[in-house]
N, CA, C and O atoms as a CHARMM CRD file, in Angstrom:
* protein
*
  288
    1    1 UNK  N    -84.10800  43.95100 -33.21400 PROA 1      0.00000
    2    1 UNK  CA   -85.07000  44.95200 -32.78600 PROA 1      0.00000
    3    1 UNK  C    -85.79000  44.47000 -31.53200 PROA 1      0.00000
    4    1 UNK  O    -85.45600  43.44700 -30.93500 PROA 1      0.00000
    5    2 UNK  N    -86.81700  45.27900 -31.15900 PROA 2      0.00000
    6    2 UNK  CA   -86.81400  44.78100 -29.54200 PROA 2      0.00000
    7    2 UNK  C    -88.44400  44.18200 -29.84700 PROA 2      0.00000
    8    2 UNK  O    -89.13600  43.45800 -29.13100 PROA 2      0.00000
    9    3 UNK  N    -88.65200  44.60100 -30.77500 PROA 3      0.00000
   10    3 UNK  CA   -90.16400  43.32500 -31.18400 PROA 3      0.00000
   11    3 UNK  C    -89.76100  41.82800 -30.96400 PROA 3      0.00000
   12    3 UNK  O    -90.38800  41.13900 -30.15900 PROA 3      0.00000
   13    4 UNK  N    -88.65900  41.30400 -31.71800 PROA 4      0.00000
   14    4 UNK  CA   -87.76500  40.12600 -31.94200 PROA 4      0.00000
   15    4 UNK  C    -87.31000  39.56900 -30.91700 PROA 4      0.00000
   16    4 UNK  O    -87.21600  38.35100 -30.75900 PROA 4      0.00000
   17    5 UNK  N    -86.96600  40.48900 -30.07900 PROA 5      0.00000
   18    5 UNK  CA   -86.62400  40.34300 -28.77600 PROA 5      0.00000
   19    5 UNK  C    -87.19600  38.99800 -27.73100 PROA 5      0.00000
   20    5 UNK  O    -88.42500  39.05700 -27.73600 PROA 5      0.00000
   21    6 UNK  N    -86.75200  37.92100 -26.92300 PROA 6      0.00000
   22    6 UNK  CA   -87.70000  37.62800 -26.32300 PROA 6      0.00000
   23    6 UNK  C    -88.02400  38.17800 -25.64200 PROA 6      0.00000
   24    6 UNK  O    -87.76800  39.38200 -25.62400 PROA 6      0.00000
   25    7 UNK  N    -88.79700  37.54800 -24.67800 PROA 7      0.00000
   26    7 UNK  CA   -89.35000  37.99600 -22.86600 PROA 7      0.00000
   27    7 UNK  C    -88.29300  38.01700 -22.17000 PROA 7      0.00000
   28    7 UNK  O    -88.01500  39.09000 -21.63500 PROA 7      0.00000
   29    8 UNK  N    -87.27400  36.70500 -21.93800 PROA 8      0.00000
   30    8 UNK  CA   -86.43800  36.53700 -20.98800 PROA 8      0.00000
   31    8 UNK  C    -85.32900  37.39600 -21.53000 PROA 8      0.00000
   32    8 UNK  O    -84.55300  38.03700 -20.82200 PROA 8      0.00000
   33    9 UNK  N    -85.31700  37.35400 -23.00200 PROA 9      0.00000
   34    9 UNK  CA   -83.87200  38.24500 -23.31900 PROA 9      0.00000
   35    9 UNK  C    -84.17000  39.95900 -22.28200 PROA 9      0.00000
   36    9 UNK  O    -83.39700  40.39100 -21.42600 PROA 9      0.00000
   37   10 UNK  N    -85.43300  40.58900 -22.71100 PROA 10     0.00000
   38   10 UNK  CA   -85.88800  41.88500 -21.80400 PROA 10     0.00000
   39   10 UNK  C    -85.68100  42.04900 -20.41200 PROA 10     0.00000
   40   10 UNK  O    -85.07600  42.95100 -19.83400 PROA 10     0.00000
   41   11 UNK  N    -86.48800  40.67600 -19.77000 PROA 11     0.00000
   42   11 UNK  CA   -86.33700  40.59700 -18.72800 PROA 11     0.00000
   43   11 UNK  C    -84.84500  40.42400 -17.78600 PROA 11     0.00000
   44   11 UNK  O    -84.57400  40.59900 -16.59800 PROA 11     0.00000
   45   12 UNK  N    -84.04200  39.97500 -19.03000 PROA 12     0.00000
   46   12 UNK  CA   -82.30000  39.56300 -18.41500 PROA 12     0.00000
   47   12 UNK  C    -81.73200  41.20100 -18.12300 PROA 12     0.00000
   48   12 UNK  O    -81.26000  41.68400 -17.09400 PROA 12     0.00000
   49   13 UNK  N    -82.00600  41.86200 -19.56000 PROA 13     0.00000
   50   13 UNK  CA   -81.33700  43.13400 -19.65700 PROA 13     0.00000
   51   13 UNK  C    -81.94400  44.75500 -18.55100 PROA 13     0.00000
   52   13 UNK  O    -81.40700  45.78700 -18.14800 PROA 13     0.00000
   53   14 UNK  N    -83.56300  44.00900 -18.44100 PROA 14     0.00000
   54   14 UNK  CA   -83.90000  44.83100 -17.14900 PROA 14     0.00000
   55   14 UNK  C    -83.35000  44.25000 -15.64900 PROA 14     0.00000
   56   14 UNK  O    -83.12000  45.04300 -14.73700 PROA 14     0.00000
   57   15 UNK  N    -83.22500  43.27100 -15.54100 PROA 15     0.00000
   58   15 UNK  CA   -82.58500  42.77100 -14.42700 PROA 15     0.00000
   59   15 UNK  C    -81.44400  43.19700 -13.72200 PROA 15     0.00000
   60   15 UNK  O    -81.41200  43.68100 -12.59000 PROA 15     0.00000
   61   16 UNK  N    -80.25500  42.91400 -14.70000 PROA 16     0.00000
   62   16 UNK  CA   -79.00600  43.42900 -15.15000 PROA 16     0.00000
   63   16 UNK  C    -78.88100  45.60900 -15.05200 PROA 16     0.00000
   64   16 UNK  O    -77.86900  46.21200 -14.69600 PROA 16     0.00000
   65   17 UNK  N    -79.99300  46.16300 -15.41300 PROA 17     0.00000
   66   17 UNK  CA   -79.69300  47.60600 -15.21800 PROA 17     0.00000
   67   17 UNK  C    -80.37900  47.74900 -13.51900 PROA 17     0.00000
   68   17 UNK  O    -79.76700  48.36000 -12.64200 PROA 17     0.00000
   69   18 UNK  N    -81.45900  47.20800 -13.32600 PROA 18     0.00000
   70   18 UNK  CA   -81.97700  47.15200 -11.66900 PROA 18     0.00000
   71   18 UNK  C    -80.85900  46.87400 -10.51800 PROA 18     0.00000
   72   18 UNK  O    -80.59000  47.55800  -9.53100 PROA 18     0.00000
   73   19 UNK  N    -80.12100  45.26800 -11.10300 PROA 19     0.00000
   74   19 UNK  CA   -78.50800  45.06800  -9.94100 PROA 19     0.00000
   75   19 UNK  C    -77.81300  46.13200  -9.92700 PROA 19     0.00000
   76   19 UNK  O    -77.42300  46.55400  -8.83900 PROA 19     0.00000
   77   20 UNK  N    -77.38400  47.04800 -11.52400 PROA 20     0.00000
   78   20 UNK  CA   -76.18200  47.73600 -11.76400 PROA 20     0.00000
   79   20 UNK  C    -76.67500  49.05300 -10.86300 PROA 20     0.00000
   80   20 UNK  O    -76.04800  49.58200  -9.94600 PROA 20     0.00000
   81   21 UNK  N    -77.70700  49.34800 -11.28200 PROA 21     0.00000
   82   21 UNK  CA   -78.36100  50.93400 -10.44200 PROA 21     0.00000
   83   21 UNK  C    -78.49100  50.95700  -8.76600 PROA 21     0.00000
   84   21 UNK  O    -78.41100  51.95900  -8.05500 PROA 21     0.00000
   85   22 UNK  N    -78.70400  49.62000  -8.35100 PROA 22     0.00000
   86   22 UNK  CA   -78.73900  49.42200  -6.88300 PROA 22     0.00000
   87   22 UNK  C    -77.28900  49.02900  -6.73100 PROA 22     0.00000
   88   22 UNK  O    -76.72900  50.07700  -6.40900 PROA 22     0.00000
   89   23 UNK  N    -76.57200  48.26100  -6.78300 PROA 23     0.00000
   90   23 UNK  CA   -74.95900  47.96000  -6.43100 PROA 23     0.00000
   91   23 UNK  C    -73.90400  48.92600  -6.47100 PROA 23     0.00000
   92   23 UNK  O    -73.09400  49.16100  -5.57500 PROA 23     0.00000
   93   24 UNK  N    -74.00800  49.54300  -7.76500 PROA 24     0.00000
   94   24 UNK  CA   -73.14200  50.62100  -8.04700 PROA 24     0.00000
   95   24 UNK  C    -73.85400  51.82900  -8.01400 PROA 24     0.00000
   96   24 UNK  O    -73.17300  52.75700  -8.45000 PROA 24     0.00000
   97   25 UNK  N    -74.64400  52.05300  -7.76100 PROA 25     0.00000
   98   25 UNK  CA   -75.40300  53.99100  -7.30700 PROA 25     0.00000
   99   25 UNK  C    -76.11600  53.92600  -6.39200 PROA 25     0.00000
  100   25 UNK  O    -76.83700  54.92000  -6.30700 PROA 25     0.00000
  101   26 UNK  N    -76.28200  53.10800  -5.54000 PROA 26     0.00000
  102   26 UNK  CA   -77.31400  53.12000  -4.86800 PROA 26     0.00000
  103   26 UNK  C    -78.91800  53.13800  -4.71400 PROA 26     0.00000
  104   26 UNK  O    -79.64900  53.15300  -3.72400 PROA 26     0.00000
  105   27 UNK  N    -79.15800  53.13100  -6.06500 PROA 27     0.00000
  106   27 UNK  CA   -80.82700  53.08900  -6.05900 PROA 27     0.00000
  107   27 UNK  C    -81.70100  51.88700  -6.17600 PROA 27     0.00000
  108   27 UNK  O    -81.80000  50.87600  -6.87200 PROA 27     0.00000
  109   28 UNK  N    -82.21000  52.39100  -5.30600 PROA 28     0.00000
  110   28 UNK  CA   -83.68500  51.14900  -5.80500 PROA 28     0.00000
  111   28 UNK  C    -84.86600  51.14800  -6.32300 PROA 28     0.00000
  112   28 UNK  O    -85.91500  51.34800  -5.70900 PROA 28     0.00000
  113   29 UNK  N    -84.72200  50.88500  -7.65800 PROA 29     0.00000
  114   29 UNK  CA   -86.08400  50.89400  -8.62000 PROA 29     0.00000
  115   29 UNK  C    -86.61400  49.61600  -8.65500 PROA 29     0.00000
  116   29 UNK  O    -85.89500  48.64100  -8.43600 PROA 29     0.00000
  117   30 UNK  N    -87.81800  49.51000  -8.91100 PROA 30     0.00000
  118   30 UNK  CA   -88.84400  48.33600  -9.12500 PROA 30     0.00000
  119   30 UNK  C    -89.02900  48.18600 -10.36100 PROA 30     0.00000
  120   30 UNK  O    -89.66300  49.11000 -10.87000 PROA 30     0.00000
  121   31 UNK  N    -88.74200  47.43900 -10.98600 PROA 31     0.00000
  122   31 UNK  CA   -88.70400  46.99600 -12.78200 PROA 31     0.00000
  123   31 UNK  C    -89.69900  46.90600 -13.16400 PROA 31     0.00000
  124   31 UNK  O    -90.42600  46.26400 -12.40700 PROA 31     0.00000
  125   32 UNK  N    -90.16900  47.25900 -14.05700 PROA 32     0.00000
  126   32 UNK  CA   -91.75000  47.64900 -14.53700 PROA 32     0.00000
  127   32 UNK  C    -91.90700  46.06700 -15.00300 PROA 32     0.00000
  128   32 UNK  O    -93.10200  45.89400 -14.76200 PROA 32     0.00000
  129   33 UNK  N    -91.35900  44.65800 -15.58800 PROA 33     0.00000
  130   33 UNK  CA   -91.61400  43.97000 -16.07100 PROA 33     0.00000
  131   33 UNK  C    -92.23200  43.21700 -14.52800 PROA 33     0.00000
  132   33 UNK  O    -93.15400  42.41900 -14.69400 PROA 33     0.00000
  133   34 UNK  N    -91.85300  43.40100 -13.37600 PROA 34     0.00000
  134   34 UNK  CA   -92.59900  42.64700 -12.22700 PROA 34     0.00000
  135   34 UNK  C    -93.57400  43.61500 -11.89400 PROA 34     0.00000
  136   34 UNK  O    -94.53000  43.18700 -11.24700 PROA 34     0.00000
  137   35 UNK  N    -93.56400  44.61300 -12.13100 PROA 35     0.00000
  138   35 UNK  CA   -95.34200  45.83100 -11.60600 PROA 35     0.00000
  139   35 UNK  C    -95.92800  45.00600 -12.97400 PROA 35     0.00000
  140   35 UNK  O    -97.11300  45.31900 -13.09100 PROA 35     0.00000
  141   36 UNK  N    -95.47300  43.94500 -14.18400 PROA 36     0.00000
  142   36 UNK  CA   -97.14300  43.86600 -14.89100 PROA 36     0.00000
  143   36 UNK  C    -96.38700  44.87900 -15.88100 PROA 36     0.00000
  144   36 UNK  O    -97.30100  45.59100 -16.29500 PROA 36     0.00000
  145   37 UNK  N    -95.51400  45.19600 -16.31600 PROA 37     0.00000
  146   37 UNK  CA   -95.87600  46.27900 -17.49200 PROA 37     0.00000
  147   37 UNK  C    -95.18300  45.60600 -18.59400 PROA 37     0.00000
  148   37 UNK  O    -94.22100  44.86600 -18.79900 PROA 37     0.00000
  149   38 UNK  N    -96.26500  46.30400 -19.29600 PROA 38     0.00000
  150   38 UNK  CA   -95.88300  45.90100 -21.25500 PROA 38     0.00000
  151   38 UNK  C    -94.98500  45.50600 -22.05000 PROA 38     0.00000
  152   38 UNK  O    -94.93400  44.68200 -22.96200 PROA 38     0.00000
  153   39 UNK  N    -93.84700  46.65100 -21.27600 PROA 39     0.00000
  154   39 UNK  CA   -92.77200  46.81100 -21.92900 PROA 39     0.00000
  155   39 UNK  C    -91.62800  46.89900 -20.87200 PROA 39     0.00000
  156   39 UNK  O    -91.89600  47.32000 -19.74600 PROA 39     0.00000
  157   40 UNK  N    -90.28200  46.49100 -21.21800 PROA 40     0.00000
  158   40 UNK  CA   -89.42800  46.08000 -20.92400 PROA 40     0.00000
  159   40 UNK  C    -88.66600  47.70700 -20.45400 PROA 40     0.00000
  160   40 UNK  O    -88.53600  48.54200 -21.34900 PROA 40     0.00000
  161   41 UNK  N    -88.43800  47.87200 -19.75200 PROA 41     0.00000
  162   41 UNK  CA   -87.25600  49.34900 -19.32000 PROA 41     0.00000
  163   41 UNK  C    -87.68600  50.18500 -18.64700 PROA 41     0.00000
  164   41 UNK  O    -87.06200  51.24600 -18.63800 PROA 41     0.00000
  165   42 UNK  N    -88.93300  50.06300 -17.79700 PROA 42     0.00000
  166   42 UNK  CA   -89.49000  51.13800 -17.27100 PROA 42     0.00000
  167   42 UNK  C    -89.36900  50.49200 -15.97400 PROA 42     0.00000
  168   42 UNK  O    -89.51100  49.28300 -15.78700 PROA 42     0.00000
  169   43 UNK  N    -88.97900  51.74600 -14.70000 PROA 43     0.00000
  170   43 UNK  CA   -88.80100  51.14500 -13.63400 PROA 43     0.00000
  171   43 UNK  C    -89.97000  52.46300 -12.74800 PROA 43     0.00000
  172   43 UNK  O    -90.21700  53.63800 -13.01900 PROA 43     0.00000
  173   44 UNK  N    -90.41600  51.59300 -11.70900 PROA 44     0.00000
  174   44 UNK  CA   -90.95300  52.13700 -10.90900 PROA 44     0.00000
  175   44 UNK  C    -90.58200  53.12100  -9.50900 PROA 44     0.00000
  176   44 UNK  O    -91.29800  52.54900  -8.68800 PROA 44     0.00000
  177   45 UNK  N    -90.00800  54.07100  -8.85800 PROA 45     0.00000
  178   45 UNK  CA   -89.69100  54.63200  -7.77700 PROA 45     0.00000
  179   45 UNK  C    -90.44800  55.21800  -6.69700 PROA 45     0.00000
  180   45 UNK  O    -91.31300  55.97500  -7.13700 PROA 45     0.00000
  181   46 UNK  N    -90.43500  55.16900  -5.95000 PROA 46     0.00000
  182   46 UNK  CA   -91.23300  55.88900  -4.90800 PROA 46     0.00000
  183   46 UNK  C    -90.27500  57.22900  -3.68700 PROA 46     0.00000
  184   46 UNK  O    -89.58100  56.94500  -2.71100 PROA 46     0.00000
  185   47 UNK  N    -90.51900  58.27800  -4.09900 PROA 47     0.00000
  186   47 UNK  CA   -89.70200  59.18700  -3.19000 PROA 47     0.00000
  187   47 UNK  C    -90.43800  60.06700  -2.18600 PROA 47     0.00000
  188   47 UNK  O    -89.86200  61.07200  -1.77000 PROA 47     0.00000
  189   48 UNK  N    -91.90400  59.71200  -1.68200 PROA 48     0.00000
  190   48 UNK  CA   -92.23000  60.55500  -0.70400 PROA 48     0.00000
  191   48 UNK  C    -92.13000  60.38300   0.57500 PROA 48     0.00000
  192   48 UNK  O    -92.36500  61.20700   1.45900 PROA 48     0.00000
  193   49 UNK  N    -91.74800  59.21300   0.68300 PROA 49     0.00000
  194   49 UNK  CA   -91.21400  59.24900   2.27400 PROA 49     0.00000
  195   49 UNK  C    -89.65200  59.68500   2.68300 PROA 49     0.00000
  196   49 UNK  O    -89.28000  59.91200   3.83400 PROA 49     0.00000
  197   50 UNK  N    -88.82700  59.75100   1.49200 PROA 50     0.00000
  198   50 UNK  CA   -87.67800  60.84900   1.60700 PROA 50     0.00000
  199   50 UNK  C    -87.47200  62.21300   1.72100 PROA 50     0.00000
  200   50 UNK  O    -87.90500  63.17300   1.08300 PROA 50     0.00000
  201   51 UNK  N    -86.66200  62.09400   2.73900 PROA 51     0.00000
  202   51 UNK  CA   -86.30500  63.69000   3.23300 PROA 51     0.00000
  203   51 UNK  C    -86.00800  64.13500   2.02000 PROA 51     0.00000
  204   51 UNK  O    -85.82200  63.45200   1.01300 PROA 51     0.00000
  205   52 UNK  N    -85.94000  65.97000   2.18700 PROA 52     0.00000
  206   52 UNK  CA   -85.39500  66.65100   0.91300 PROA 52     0.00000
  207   52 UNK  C    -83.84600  66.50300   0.54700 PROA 52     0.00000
  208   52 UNK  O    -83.47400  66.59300  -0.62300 PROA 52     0.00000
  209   53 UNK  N    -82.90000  66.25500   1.67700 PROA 53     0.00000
  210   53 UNK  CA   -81.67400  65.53600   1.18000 PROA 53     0.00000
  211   53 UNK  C    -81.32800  64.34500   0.87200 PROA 53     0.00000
  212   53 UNK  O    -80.20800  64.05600   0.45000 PROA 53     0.00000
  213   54 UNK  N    -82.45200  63.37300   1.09100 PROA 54     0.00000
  214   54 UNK  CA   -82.18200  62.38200   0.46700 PROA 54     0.00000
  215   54 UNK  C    -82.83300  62.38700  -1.09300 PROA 54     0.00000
  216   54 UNK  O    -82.25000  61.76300  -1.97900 PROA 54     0.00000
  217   55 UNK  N    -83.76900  62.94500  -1.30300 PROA 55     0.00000
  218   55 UNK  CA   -84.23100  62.99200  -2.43800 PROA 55     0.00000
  219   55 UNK  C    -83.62400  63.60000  -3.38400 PROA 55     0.00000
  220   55 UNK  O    -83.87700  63.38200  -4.56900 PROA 55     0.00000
  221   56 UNK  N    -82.58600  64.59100  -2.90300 PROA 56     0.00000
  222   56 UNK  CA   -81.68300  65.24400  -3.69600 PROA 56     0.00000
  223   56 UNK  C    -80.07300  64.34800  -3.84400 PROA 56     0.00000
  224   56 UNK  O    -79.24300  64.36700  -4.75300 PROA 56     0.00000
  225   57 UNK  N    -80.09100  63.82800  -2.92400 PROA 57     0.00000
  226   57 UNK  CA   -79.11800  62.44200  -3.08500 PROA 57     0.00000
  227   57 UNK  C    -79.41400  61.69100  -4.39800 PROA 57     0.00000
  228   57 UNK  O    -78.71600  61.26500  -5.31900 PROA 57     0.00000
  229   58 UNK  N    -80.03100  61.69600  -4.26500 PROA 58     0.00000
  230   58 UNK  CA   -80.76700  60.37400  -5.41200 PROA 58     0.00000
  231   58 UNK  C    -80.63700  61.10500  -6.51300 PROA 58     0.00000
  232   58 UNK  O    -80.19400  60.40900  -7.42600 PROA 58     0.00000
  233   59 UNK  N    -80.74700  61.73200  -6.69000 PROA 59     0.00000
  234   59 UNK  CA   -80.94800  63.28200  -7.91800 PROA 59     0.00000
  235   59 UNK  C    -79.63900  63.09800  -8.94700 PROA 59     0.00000
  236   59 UNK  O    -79.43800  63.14100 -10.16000 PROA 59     0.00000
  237   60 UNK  N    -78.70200  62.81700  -7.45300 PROA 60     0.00000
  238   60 UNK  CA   -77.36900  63.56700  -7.50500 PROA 60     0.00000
  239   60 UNK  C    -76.66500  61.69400  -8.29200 PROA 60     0.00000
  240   60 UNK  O    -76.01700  61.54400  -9.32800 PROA 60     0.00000
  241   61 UNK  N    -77.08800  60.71600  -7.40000 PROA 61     0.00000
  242   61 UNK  CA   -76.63600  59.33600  -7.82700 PROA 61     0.00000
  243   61 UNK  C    -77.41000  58.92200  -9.54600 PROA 61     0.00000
  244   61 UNK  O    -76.81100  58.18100 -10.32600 PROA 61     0.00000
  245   62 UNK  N    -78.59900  59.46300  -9.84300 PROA 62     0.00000
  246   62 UNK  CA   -79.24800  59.09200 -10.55900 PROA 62     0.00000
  247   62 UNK  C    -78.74100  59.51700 -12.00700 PROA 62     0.00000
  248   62 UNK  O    -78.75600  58.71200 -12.93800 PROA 62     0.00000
  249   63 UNK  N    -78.12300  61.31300 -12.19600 PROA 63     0.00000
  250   63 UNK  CA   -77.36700  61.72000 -12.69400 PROA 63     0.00000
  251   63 UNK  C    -76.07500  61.33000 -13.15800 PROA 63     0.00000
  252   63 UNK  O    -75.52400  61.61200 -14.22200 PROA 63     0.00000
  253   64 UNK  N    -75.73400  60.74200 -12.34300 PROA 64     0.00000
  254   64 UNK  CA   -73.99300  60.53300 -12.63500 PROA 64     0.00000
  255   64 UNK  C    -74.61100  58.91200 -13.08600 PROA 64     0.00000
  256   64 UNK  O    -74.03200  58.62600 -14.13500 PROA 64     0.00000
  257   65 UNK  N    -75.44800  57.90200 -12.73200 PROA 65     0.00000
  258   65 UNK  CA   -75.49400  57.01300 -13.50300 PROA 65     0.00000
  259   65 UNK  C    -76.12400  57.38100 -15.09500 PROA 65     0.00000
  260   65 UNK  O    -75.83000  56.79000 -16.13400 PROA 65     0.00000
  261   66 UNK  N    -76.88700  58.31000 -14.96900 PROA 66     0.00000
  262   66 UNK  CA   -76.75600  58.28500 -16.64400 PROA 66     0.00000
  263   66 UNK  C    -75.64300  58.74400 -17.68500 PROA 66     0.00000
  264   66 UNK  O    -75.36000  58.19200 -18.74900 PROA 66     0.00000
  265   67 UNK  N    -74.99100  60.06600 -17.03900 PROA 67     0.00000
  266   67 UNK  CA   -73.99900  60.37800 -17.68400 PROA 67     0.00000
  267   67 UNK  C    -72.67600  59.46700 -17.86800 PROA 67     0.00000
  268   67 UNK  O    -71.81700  59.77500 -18.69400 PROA 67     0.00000
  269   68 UNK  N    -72.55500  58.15500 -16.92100 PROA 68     0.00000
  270   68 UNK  CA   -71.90500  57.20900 -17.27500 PROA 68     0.00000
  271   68 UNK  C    -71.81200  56.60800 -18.45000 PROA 68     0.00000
  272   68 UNK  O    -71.09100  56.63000 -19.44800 PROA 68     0.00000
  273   69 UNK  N    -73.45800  55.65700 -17.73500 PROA 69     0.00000
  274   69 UNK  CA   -74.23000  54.76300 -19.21600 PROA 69     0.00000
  275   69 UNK  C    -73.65400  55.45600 -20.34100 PROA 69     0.00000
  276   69 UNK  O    -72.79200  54.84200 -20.97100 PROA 69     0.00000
  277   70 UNK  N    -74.08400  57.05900 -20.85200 PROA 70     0.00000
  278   70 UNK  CA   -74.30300  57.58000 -21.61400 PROA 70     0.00000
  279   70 UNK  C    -73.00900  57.59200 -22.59300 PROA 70     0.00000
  280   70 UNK  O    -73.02900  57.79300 -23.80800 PROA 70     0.00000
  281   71 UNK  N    -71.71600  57.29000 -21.66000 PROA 71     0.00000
  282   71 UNK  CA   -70.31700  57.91700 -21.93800 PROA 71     0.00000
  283   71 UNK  C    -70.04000  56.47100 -22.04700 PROA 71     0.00000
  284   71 UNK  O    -68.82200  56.36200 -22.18800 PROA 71     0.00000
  285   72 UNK  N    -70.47600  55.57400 -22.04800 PROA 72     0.00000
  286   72 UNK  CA   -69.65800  54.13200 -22.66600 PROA 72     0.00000
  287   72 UNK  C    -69.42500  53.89300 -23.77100 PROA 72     0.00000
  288   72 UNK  O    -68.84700  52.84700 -24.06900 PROA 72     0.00000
């Protein structure tokens, strides 16, 4: 369970989805375990200095990485 869990075990497995989402989709999220947060899986983004096609890019990359994940 993820109580049981360590720190570094969290921190490995947020690490590991931050490389996979930037290498293979292109995105770059900020891992909530370096913003200071609580809990392990929450990532931080920032999209207002993106144009409306890039923001819809991202939309479009962000999508197909979940429906991946989702399909393993």
């Amino acid at each position: 369970s993820e109580a049981s869990e360590s720190i570094e075990s969290k921190e490995a497995r947020e690490r590991h989805l931050y490389l996979l989402l930037m290498k293979k989709y292109g995105l770059l999220f900020t891992p909530g375990m370096s913003m200071r947060s609580e809990r392990a899986g929450f990532f931080r983004f920032v999209f207002t200095a993106a144009s409306e096609e890039e923001f819809d890019l991202g939309l479009v990359r962000l999508r197909k990485a979940v429906e991946e994940m989702r399909n393993r």
